[in-house]
C-alpha positions in Angstrom: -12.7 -18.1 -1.8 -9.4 -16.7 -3.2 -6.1 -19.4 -3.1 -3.3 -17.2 -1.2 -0.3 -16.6 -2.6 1.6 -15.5 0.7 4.6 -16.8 1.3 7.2 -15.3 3.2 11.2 -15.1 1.5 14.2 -14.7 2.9 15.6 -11.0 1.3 19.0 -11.7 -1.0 18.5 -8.9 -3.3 16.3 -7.0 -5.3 15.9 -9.8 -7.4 14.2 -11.5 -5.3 11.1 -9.3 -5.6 8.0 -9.6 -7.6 8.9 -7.5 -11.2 6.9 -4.2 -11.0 7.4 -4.1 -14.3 5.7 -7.3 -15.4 6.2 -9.0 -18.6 9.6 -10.8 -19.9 11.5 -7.4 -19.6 10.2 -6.0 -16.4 12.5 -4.8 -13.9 13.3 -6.5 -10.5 11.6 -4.7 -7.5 14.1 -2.5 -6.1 13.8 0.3 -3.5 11.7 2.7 -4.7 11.0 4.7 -1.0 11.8 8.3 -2.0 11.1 10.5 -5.0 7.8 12.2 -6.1 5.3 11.6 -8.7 5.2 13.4 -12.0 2.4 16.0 -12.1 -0.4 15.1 -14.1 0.4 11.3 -13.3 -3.0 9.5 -13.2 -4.0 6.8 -10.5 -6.3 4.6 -13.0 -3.3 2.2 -13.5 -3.4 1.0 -9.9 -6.9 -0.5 -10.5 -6.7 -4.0 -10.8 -5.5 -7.3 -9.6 -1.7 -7.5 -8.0 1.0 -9.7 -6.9 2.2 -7.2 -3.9 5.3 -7.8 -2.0 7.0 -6.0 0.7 10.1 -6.1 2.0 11.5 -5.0 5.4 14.6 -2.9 5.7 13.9 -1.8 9.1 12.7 -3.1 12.4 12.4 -6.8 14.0 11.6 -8.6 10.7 14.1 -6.8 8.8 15.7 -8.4 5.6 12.6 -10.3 5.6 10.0 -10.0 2.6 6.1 -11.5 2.1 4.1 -11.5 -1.0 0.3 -11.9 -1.9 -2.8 -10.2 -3.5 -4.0 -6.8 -3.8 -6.9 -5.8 -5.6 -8.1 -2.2 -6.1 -10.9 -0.4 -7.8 -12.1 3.0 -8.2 -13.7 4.4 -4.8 -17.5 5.2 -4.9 -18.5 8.6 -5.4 -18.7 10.2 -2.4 -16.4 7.8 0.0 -15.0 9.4 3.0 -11.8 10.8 2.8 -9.3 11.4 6.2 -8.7 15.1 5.4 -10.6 18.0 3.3 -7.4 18.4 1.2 -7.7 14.3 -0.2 -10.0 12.1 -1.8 -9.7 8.2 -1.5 -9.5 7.5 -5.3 -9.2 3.6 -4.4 -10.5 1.0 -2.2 -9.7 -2.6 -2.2 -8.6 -5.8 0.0 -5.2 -8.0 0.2 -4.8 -10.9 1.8 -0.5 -10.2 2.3 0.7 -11.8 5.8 2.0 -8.5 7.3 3.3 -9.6 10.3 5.7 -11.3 8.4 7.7 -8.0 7.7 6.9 -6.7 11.0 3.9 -4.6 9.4 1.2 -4.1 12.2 -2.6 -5.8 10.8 -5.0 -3.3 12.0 -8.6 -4.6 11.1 -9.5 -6.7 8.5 -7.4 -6.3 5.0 -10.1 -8.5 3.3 -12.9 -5.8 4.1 -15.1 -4.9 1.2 -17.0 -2.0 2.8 -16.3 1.3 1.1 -16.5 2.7 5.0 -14.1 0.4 5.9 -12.2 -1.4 3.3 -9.0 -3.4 3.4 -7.3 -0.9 1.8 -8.1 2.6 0.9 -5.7 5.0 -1.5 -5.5 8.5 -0.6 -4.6 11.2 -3.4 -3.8 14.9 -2.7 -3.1 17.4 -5.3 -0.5 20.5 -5.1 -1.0 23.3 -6.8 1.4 22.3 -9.6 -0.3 18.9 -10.1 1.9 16.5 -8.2 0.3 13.9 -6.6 1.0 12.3 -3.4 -0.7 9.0 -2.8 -0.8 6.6 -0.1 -2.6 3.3 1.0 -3.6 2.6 4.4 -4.1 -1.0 5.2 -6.6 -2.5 7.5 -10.1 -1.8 8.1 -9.4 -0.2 11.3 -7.8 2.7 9.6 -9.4 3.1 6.9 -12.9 3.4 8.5 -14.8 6.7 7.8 -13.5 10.0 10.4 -15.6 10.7 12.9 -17.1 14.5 11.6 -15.2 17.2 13.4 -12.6 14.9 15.0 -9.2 14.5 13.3 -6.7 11.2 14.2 -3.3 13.1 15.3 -1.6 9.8 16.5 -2.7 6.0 16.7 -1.2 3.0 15.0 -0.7 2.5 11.1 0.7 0.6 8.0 0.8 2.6 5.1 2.0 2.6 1.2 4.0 5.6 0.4 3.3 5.2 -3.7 6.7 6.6 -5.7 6.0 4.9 -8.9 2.9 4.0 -11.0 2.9 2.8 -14.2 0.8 0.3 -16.3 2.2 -2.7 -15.0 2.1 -2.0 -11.6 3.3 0.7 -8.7 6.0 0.6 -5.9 7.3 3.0 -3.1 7.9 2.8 0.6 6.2 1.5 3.0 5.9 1.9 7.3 4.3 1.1 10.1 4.1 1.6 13.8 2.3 2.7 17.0 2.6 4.3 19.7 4.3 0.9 21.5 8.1 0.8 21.8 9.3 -1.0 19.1 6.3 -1.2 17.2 7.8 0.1 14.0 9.1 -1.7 11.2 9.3 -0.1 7.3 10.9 -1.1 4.0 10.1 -1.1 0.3 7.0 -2.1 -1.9 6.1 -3.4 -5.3 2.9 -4.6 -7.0 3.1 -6.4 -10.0 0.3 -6.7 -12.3 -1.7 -9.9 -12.8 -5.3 -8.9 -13.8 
């Protein structure tokens, strides 16, 4: 059994975010929620063991912010993807306290099931290279599409992935449902500890 590292902060700054850039000269997590990634950038950094902490700009837990694990490793060959156009490059569990930033927990975010995991990473290409990545978090929406039926609406808490480098990743982050006032979103960073 893993020893949690959750704990929920009060927001007063960037500072007061895990450092996405690890080490003695890493930079404070600071809003990192729009921008693209360079083409050619490569996912392989976001394997591994994380500190992740999110913080809530928007919705009922706003100004709030929660931190715990995330670990990720490379998807089998031949995992489910949730469109033809993607391919889930990651899969992985976190044990982070979502409802503490108003994020919804849909499923189990400890799952270890490459069908279902915790959390999955998504990767589609353009035709120049870019990437865009996202996570989806909770087993729920992760689990394998049903062949010939596409999800068009339904609930979800997902990583929006601006920034990746060796010592960790950050972006944006939402989540919502179809409920009124089921929405909440803010910022991300995972800092590298393994």
């Amino acid at each position: 059994m893993t020893a949690r590292v959750a704990m929920v902060l009060t927001f007063l700054g960037p500072a007061g975010c895990a450092s996405a850039g690890g080490g003695s000269g890493g930079s404070a997590c600071a809003p990192a929620r729009t921008g693209t990634l360079a083409a050619g950038v490569r996912l392989q950094p976001m394997a591994g063991r994380f500190v992740l902490t999110m913080t809530a700009t928007g919705g009922a837990q706003s100004g709030r912010s929660v931190a715990g694990y995330l670990t990720l490793r490379e998807a089998p060959a031949g995992t489910p993807a949730p469109a033809a156009n993607a391919r889930t490059a990651l899969i992985g569990t976190t044990d982070v306290i979502l409802e503490s930033v108003g994020a919804l927990r849909l499923g189990d975010t400890g799952a270890e099931d490459a069908r279902a995991p915790g959390v999955a990473v998504y990767e589609q290409r353009a035709a120049n290279g870019a990437p865009t990545v996202t996570a989806r978090v909770g087993s729920h929406t992760t689990a394998a599409p049903t062949p010939g039926l596409q999800q068009i609406e339904g609930s979800f808490t997902v990583l929006f992935v601006r920034r990746i480098e060796g010592s960790g990743f950050a972006g944006g982050w939402q989540s919502g449902g179809p409920e009124p006032g089921a929405t909440a979103q803010g910022y991300f960073c995972a800092a590298r500890i393994g």
